[in-house]
N, C-alpha and C positions, 0 to 999 in steps of 0.2 A: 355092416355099414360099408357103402363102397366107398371108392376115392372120390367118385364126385359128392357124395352126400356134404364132406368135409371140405368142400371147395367152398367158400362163401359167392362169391358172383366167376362161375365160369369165365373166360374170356379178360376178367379185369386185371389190370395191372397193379401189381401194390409197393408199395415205397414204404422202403425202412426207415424213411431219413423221420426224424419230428414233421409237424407238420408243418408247412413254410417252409419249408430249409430243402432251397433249389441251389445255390451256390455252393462249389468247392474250395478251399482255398488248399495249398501247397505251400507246407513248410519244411523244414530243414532242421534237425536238433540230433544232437549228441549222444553217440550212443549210453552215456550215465542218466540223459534226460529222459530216455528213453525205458532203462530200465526204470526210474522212477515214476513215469509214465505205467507201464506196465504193473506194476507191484498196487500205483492208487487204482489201477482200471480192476485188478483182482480181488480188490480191500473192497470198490464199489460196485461187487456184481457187474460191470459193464464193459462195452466192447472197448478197444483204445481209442476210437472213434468219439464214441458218444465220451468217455474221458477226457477225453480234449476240449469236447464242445465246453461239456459244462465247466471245466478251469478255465477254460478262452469268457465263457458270459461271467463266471463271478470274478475275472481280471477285469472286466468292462466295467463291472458294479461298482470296484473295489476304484478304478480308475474316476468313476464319474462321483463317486461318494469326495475321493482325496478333493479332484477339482472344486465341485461344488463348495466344499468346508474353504479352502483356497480365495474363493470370491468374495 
């Protein structure tokens, strides 16, 4: 098998991000946040990255759940 065989569309670009996910945000945390960070990213197979996202969407959930019981 050569290298192209294993190329899906020569020429195309591909994105790691999920799909949708064109914005970057920049943040700042502590280096203990960090190891904590690190250690869930180990615990969940995944990169710090995609660890982020998904604590950053179930903060969102967990935010929109408190509001909404709130109203």
């Amino acid at each position: 098998m050569s290298t192209m065989e294993t190329i899906r569309n020569p020429g195309t670009t591909y994105s790691r991000s999920p799909n949708g996910c064109s914005k970057q945000v920049m943040t700042q945390i502590t280096p203990q946040e960090r190891k904590q960070l690190e250690a869930i990213a180990q615990t969940e197979m995944r990169s710090l990255s995609a660890t982020l996202r998904m604590l950053m969407l179930r903060g969102i959930q967990g935010y929109e759940d408190d509001t909404l019981a709130a109203s």
